[in-house]
N, C-alpha and C positions, 0 to 999 in steps of 0.2 A: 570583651566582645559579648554581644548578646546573646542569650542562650538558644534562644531560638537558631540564630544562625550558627554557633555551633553543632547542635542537631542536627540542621540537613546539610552541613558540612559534612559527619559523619556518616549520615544515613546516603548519601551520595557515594561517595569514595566507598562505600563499605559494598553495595551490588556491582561496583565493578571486579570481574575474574581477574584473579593473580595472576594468571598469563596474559593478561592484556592492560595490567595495570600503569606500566612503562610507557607504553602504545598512548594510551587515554592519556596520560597527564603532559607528556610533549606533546600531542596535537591541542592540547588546552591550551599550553604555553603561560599558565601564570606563575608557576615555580621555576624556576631556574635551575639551565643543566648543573650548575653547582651547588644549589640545592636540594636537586634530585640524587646527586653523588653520593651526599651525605646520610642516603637512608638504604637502610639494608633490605632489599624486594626478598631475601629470601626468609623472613621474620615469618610466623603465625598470622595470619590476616589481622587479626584484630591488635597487635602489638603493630604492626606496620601501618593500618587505620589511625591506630592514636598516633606516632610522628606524624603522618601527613598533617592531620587536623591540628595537631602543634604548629606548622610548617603555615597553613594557610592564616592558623590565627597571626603569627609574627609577622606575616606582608596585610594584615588587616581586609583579607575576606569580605566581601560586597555579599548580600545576597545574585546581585546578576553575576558575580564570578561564578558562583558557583551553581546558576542555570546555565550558565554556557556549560561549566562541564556536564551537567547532567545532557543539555542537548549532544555533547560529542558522545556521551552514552551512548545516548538513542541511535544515533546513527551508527554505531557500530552494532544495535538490536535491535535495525529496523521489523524485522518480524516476531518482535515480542506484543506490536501493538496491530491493532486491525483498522486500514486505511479506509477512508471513502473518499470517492471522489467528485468536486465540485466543478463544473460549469459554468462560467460566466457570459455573459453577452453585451453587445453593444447597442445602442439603439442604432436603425436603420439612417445611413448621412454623418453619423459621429466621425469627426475627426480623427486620424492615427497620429497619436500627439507621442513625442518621442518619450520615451520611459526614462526616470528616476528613479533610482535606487532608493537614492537618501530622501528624495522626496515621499517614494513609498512610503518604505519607514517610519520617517514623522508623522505621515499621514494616518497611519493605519495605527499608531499606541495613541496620535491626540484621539480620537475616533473613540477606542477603548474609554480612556483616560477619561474623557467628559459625561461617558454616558455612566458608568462606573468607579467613585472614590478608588477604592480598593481591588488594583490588578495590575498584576506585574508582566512586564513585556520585555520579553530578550530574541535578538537577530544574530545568526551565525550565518555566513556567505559561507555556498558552498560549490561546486563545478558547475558546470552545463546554466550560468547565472540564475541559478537556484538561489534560496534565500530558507532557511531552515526558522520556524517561530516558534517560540515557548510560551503559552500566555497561563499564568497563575491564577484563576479569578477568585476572588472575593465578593464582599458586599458591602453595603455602602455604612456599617458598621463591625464586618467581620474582617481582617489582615488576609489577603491570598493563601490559597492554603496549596501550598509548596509541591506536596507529596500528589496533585489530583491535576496536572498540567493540562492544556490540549497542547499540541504538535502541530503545526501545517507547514507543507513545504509548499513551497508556492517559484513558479518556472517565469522569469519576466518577461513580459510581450506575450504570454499564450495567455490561453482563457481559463486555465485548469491551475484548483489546487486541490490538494491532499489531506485530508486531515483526519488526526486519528480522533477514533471514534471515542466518546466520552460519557458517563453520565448524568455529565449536569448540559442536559440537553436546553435548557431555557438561557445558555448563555450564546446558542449557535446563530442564532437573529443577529445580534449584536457582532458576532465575528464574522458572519455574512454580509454585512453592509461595511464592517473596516475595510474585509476583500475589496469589496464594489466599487466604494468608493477610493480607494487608495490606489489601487489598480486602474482606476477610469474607465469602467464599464460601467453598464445600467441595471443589470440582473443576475443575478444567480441562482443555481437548481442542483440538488445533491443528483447524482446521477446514480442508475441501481449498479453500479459497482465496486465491489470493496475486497479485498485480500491485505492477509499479510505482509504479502512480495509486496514492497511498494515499488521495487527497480519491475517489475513484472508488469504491473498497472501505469507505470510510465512509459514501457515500450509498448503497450498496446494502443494508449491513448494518443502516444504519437509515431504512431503506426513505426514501430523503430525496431520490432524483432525479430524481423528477418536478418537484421544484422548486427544488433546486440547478444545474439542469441548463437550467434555462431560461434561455436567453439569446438568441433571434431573433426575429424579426419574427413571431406566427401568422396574420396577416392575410391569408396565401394559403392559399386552402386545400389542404391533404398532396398531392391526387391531380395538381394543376398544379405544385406545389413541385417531387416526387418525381420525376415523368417529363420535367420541364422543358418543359411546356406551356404556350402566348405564350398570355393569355386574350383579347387581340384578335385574337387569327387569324380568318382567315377563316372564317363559318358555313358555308361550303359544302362544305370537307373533310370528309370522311366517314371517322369510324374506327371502322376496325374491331375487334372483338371489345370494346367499349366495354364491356358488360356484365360481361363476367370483369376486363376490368380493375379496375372498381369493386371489382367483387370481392374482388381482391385488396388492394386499398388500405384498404378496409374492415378485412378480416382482420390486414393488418399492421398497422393503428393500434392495435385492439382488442388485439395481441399486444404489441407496444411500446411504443403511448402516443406524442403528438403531442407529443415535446420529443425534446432530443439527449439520446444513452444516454451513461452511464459508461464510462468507459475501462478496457479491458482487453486486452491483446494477445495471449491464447490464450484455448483449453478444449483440454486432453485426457482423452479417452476410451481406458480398456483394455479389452477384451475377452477371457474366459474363457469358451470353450464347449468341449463336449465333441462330438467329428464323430457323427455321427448319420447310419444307411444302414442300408439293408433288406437289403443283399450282405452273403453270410458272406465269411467269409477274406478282408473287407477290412481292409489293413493299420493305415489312420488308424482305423477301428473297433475293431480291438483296442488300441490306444492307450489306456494308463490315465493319462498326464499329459495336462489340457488344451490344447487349441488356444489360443494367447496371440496376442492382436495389440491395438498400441498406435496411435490414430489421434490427431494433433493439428491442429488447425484455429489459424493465426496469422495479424494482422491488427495494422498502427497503432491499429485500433480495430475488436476484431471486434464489438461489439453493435452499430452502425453498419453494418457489412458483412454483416450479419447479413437487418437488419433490410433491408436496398438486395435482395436475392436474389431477393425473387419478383416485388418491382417492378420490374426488369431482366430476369426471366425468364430467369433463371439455375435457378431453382427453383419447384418447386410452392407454391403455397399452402394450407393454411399448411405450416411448416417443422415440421419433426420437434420433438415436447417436448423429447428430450435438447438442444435446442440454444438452445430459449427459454426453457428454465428456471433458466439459468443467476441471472439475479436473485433468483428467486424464491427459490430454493434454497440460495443465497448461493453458491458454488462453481464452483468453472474444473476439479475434478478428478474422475473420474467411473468407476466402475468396474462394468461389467456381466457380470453370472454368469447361469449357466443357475437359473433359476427349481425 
């Protein structure tokens, strides 16, 4: 076998965690449960790496065998890579022509394949008729280079794909018109949103986390949850300002919504204004470049932290639209100019 695919034989099987090593190689399914019997998981990683990669060489290892497994990787570290999200559109009278899988598919590697000698393309199907891509790029005298993949998940019949984010930015043209066309739409536009969560960026994008999202008890109700109020306390404490507090619990439900939000760990805001003053011969007034200032807001979970601010009274209620519109709007990027 050749050396090369020996290596990322190795270098593959070797970043998956020993606790999840079992996991990952049944949902690969290229070794067999009798196969898999005969190696001992509780071995030193690197003594239990080398049987595998014995293992793969004796069933004769493809390099796409072993992008699929690296794809089932990913998918179990979807937040090791940073998503952005893509946009497609139709022209205005276009036909809703029934969707293809397999025709995608072909579509979308001959696309690659022609405009590029050298680049390797692997599909893993996955729930919700998703389709998980691996594309290796090369150049029209270099081999793909293995170890520098993009990712896109892509959702059939919607307009949206995923893709993580990469640096070999001069290959996204070419994988923006495979989308376009293989998909049968007319256009595409990265849109300003991107996180780690990709399950997080997909319930927002298809507004789905009101109920993806659900998963605790609602039986208390938001204003005892939120402030950590005992409902047997005593009647005879008296609290105060009780009325704004409603208040605000009201307001942030009605803004948020009574379930846990989606994950995201910023928003930034750039600011472009021009100084503005009644004084002559002031200097920032004769200024003909903008005033620029870049503000970023980070969080484990800013819509969560978001949404805690004015029921802590950290902040007014309600919060400024630039900061709750974040779902609405799909976007974590934000740019405001003088009107």
């Amino acid at each position: 076998m050749d050396e090369t695919v020996v290596e990322f034989i190795k270098r593959t099987i070797s970043k998956i965690p020993m606790t999840e090593m079992m996991t990952v190689l049944q949902a690969w399914d290229f070794l067999s449960e009798n196969q898999l019997q005969t190696v001992n998981f509780r071995k030193r990683k690197e003594s239990l790496v080398h049987d595998l990669v014995l293992l793969c060489e004796e069933k004769h290892a493809s390099v796409d065998d072993i992008a699929l497994l690296d794809i089932i990787y990913t998918q179990f570290h979807q937040h090791q890579k940073v998503w952005d999200v893509y946009q497609m559109t139709k022209e205005p009278g276009d036909d809703i022509d029934p969707f293809d899988m397999k025709h995608f598919k072909y579509s979308f590697k001959k696309i690659l394949q022609r405009a590029l000698k050298n680049v390797s393309v692997t599909f893993r199907d996955a729930e919700e008729n998703a389709v998980w891509i691996r594309i290796a790029w090369g150049t029209q005298h270099r081999k793909p280079n293995q170890y520098k993949p993009t990712y896109v998940v892509y959702y059939s019949q919607t307009p949206y794909a995923f893709v993580s984010s990469s640096q070999l930015r001069s290959s996204l043209p070419l994988l923006g018109q495979a989308l376009t066309i293989a998909s049968k739409h007319h256009r595409i536009v990265k849109m300003d949103f991107r996180s780690r969560y990709l399950d997080s960026l997909k319930a927002i994008v298809f507004k789905q986390y009101d109920q993806t999202f659900e998963t605790h008890n609602m039986t208390t109700p938001l204003q005892e949850r939120s402030l950590g109020l005992d409902i047997n306390m005593d009647p005879r404490i008296i609290h105060e300002n009780r009325i704004e507090k409603d208040r605000i619990q009201r307001v942030t439900r009605e803004i948020f919504g009574d379930y846990p939000q989606p994950r995201l760990e910023f928003a930034q805001y750039k600011l472009e204004t021009k100084f503005k003053s009644d004084l002559n011969g002031n200097i920032l007034a004769e200024r003909k470049e903008p005033l620029r200032c870049l503000v970023k807001f980070s969080s484990p979970n800013l819509l969560e932290a978001l949404k805690s601010l004015a029921p802590a009274g950290i902040a007014d209620a309600p919060l400024s639209p630039l900061l709750t519109c974040i779902p609405k709007k799909r976007m974590n990027y934000f740019k405001i100019k003088d009107k």
